[in-house]
C-alpha positions in Angstrom: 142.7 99.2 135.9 142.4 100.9 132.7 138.7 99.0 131.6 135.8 100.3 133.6 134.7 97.7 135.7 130.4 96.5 136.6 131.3 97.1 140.1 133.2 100.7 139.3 130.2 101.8 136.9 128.0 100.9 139.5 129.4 102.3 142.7 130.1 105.5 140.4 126.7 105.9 139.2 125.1 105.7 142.3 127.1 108.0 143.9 126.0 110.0 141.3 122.3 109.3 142.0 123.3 109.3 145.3 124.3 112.8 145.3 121.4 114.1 143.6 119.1 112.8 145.9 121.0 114.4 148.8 121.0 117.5 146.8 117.0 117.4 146.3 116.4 116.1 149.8 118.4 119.0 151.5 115.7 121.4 149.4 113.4 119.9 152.1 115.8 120.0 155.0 116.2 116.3 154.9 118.7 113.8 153.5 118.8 110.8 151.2 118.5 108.4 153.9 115.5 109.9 155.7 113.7 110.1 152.5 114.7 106.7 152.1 113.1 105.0 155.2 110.3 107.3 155.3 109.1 105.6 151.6 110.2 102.1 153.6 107.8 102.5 156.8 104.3 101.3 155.6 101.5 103.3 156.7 100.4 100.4 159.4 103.7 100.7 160.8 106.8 98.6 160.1 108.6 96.6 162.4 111.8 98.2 163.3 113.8 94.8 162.6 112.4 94.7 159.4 113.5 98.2 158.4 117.1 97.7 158.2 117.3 94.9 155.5 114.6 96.5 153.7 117.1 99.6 153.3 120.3 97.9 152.8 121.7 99.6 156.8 123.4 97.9 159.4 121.5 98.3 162.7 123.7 100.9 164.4 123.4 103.8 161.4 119.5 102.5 161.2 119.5 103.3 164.7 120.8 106.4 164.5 118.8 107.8 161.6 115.7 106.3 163.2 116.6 108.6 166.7 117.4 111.9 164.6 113.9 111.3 163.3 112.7 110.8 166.0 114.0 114.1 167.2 112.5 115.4 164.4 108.8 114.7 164.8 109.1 112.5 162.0 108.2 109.0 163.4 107.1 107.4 166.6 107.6 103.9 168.0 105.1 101.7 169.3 105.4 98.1 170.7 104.2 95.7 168.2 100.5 94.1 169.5 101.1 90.9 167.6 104.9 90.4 169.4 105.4 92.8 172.4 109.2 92.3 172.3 109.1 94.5 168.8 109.0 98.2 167.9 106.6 99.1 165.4 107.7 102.8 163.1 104.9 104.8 162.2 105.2 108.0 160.2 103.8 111.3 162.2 101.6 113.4 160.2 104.7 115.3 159.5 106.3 112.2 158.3 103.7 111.4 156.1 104.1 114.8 154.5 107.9 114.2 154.2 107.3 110.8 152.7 104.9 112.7 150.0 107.9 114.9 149.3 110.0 112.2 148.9 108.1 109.9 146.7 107.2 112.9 144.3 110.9 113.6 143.9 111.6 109.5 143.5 108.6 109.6 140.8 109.8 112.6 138.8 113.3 111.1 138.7 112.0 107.7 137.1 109.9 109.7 135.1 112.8 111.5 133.7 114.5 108.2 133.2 111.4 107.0 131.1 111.4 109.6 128.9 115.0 109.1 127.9 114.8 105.7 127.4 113.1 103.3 125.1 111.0 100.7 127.0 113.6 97.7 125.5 116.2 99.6 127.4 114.6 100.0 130.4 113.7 96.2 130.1 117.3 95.5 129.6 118.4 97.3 132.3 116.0 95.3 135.3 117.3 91.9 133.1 121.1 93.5 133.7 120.6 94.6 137.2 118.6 91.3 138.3 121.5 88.9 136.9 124.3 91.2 138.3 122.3 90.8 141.6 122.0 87.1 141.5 125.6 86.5 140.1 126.5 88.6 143.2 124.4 86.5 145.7 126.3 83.6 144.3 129.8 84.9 144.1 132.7 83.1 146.3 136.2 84.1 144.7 137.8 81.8 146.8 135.7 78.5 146.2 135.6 79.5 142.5 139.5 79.4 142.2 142.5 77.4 143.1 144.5 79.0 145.9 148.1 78.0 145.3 150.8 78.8 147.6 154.0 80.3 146.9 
């Protein structure tokens, strides 16, 4: 395909953000990922079933990640008073530090962003994003088009 693409300029710019983020988080001998879930788990404690949609995982990687920080004095699970068959993620003090270092590098990022762009094309770009995302909610290829066979 010679044309870019909305799914290629989107998969390439996040790997681009993507990369930077790894790149600041590993100045705090973290990752993108960590960062990521410790600006997810609210400060009452999230519900571990809740976490994994809320970042985009699948339960196995959340499952890993939440164990190596675990290891890592990050968090700590507790059974949930309101439903004792869930685990509630809290943040250790540690964690909480960690999540202040990843929401200041988050911040200063958009912040960047906002000084680059006018406030119509930030505007723009939520109205772009939004429609992509509800165009993709609603996408079936198949039931869109006739399937002939050869």
């Amino acid at each position: 395909m010679k044309k870019e693409t909305f799914d290629s300029v989107l998969r390439s710019t996040w790997q681009v953000v993507s990369k930077m983020y790894n790149k600041e988080a590993g100045k705090f001998d973290s990752t993108m990922a960590t960062g990521f879930a410790l600006l997810s788990i609210d400060s009452e404690g999230t519900p571990s079933t809740t976490l994994g949609p809320k970042m985009g995982m699948e339960p196995t990687s959340l499952s890993r990640l939440l164990n190596t920080m675990e290891d890592r004095k990050l968090i700590f699970r507790t059974q949930n008073p309101r439903d004792g068959r869930s685990i509630l993620i809290h943040l250790t003090p540690f964690g909480a530090e960690k999540r202040e270092d990843s929401k200041s590098v988050v911040l200063n990022f958009n912040s960047e962003i906002e000084k680059k762009l006018s406030e119509t094309k930030i505007q723009h770009f939520f109205e772009v994003m939004e429609s992509i995302r509800e165009i993709a909610k609603e996408f079936e290829y198949f039931s869109s088009k006739t399937i002939k066979t050869i």
